[in-house]
Biotite code that builds the C-alpha atoms (Angstrom):
import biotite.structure as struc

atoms = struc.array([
    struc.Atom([21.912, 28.206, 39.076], chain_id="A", res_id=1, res_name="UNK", atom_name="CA", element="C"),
    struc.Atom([19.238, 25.694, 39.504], chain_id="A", res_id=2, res_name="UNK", atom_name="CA", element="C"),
    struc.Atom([17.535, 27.778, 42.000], chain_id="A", res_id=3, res_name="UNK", atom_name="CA", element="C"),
    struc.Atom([17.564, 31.157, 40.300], chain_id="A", res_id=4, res_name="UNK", atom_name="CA", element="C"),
    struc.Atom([16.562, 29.574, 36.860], chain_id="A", res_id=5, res_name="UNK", atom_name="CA", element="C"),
    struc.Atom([13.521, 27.256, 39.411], chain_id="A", res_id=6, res_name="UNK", atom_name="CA", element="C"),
    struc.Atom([12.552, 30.771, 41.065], chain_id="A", res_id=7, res_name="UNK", atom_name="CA", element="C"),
    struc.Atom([13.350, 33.759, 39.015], chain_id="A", res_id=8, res_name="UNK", atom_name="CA", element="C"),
    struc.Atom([11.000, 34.523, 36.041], chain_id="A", res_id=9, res_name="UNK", atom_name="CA", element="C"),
    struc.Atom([13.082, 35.220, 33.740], chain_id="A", res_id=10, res_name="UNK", atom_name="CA", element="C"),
    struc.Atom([15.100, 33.435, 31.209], chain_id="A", res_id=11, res_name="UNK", atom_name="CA", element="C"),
    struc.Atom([18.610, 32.479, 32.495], chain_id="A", res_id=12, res_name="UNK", atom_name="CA", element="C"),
    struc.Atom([22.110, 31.933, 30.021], chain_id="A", res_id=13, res_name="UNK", atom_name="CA", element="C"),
    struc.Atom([24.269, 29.550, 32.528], chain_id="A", res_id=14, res_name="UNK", atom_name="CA", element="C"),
    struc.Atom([27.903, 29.454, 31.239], chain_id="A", res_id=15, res_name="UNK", atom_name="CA", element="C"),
    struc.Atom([30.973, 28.384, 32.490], chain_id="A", res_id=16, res_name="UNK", atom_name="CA", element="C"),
    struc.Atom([34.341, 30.095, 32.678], chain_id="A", res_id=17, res_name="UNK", atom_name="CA", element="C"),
    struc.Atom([36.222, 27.400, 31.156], chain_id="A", res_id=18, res_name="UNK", atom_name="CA", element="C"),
    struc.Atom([33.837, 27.478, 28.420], chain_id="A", res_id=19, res_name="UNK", atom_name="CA", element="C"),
    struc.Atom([34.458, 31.346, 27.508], chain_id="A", res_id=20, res_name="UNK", atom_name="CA", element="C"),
    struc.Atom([37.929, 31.219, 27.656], chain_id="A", res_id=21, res_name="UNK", atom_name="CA", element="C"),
    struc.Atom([38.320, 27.745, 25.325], chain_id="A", res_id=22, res_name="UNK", atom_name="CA", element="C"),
    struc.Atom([36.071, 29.951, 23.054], chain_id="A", res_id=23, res_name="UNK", atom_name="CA", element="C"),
    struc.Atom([35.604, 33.630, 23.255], chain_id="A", res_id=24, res_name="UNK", atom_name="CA", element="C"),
    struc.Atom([34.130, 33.971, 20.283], chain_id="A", res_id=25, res_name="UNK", atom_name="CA", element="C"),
    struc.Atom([31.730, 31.102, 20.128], chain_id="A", res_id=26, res_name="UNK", atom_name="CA", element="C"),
    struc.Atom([30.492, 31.933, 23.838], chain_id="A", res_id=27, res_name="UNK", atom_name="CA", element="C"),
    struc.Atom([30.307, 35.982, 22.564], chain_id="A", res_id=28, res_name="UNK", atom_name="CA", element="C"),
    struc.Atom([28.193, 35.082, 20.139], chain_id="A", res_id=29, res_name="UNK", atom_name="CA", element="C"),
    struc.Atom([26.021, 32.285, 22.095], chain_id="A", res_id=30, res_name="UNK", atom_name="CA", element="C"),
    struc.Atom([25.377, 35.483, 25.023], chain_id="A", res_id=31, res_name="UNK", atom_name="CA", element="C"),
    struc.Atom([24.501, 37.900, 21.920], chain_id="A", res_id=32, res_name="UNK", atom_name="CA", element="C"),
    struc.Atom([22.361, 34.956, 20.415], chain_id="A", res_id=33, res_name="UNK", atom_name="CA", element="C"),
    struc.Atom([20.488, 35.026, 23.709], chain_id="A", res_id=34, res_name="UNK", atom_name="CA", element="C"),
    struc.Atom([20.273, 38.805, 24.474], chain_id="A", res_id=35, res_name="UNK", atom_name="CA", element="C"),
    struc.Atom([18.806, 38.925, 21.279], chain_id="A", res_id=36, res_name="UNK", atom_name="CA", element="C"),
    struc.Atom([20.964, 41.705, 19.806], chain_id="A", res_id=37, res_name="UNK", atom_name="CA", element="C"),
    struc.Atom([23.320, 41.506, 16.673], chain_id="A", res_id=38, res_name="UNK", atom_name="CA", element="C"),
    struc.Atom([26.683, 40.235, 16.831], chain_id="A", res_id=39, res_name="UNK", atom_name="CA", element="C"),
    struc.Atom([29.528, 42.900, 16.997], chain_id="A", res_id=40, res_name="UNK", atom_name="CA", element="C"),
    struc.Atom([33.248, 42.020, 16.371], chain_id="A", res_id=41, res_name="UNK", atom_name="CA", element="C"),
    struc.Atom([34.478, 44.402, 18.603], chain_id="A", res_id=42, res_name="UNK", atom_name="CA", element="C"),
    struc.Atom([32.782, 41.495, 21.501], chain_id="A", res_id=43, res_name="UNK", atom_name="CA", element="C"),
    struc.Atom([35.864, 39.953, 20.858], chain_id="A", res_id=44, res_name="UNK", atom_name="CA", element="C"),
    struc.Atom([38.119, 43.170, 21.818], chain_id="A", res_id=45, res_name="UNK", atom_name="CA", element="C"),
    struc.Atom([36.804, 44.538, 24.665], chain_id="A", res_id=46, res_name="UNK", atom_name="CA", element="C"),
    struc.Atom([39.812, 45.050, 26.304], chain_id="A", res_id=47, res_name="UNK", atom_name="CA", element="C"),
    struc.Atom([40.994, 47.671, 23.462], chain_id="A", res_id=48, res_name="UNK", atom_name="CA", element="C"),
    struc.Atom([37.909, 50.039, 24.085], chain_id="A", res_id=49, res_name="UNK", atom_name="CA", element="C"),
    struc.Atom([38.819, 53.425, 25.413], chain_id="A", res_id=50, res_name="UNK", atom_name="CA", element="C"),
    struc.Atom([36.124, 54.165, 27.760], chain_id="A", res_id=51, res_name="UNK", atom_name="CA", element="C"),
    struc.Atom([36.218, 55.141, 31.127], chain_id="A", res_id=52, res_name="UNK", atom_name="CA", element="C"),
    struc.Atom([36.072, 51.987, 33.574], chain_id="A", res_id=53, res_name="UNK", atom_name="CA", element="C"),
    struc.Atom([35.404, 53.136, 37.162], chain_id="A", res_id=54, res_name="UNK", atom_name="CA", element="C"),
    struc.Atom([36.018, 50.057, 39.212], chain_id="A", res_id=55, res_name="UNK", atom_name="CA", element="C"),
    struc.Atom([38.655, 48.625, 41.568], chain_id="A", res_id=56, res_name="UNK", atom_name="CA", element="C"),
    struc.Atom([39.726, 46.164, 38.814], chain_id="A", res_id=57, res_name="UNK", atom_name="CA", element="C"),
    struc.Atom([39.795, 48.522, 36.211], chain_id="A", res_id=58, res_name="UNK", atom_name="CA", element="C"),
    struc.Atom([43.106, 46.600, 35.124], chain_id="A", res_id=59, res_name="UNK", atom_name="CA", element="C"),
    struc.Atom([41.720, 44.060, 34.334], chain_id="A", res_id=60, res_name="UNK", atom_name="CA", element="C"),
    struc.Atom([39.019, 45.264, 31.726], chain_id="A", res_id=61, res_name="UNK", atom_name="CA", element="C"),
    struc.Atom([42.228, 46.295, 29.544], chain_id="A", res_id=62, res_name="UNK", atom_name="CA", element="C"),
    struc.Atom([43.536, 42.659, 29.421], chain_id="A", res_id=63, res_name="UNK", atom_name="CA", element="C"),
    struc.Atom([42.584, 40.213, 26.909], chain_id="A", res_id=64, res_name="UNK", atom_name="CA", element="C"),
    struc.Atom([40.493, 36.718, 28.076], chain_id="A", res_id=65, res_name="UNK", atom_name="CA", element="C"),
    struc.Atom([43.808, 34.172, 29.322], chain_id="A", res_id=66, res_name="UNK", atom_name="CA", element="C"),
    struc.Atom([43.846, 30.472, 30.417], chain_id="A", res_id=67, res_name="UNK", atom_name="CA", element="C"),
    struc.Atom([45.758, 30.710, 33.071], chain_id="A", res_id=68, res_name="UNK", atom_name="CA", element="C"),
    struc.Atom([43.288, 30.698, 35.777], chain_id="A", res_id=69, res_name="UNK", atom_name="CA", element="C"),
    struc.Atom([41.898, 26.966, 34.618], chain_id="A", res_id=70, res_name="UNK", atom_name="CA", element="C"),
    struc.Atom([41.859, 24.992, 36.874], chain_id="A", res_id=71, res_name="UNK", atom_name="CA", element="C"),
    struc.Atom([43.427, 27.327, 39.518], chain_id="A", res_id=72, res_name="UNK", atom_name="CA", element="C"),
    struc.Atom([40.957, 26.129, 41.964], chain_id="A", res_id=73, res_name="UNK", atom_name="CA", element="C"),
    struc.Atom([42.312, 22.652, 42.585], chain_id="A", res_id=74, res_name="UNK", atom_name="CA", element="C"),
    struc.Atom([45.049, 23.925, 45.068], chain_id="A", res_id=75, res_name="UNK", atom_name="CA", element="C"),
    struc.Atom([42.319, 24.982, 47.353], chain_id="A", res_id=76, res_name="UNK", atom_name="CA", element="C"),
    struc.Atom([40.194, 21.965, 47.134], chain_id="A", res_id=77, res_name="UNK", atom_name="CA", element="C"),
    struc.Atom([41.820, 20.013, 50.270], chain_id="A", res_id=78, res_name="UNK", atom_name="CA", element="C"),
    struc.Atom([40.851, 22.743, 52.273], chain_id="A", res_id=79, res_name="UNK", atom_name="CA", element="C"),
    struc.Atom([36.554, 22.987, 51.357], chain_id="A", res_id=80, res_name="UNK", atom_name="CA", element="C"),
    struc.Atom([35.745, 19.712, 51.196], chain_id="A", res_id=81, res_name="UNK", atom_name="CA", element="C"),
    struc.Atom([32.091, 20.720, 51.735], chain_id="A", res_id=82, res_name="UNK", atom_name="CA", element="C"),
    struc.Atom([32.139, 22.850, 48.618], chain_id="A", res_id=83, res_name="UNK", atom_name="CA", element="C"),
    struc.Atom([33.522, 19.841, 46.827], chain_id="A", res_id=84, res_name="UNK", atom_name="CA", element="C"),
    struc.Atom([30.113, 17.830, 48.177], chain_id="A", res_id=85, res_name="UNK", atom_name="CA", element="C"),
    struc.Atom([28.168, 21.100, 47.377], chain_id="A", res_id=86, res_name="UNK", atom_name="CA", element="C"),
    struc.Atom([28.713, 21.351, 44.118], chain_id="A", res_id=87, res_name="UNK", atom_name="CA", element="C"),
    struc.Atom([30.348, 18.387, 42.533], chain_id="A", res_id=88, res_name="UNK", atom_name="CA", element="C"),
    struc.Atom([32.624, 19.147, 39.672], chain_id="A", res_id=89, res_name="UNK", atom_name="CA", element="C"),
    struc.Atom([34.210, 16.691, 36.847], chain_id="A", res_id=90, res_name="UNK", atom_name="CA", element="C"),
    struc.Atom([37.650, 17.090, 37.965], chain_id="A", res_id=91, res_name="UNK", atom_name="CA", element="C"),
    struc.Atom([38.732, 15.615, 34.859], chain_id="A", res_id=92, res_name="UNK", atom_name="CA", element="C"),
    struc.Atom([37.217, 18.447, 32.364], chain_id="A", res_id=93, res_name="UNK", atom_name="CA", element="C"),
    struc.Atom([37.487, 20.972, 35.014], chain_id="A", res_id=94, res_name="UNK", atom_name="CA", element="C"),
    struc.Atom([33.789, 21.645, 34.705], chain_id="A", res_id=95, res_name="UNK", atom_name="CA", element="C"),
    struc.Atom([31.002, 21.809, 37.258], chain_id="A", res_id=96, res_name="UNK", atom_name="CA", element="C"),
    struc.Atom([28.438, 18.614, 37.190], chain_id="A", res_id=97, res_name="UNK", atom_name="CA", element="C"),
    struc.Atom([24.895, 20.032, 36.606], chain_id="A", res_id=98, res_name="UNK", atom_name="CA", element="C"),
    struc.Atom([22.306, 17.927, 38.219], chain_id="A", res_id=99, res_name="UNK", atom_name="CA", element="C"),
])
């Protein structure tokens, strides 16, 4: 993200997953906050709107945000050590180290 925010004119919102799914509702409202448009409630129930979703993982769009992928990437670790070196991570919070 570095490089996009260094070389992209434009303003940038980095977040992290772990972030959004610890708090939905504080990270919905930190995105709005940036996009500069009011806050909605329904942010918070996306997954409940009846429109039509025309992707592969349409499934997904009808499920609420879950925890369960935290973390998820430590089982594959052992096996890209030069992502590890690429971009370090606190293992400890589970949250990439920004330089």
């Amino acid at each position: 993200m570095t490089h996009w925010q260094a070389v992209l004119p434009l303003p940038i919102l980095d977040g992290q997953y772990e972030d959004v799914v610890a708090d939905l509702e504080g990270q919905a409202k930190r995105l709005m906050r940036f996009l500069n448009v009011p806050w909605d409630e329904r942010c918070l129930n996306f997954h409940q709107h009846e429109r039509a979703v025309q992707t592969p993982s349409r499934w997904q769009v009808r499920q609420p945000i879950y925890t369960k992928s935290v973390g998820r990437w430590k089982a594959y670790a052992p096996y890209l050590p030069e992502l590890a070196e690429a971009f370090p991570c606190n293992v400890e919070q589970d949250t990439p180290v920004h330089p």
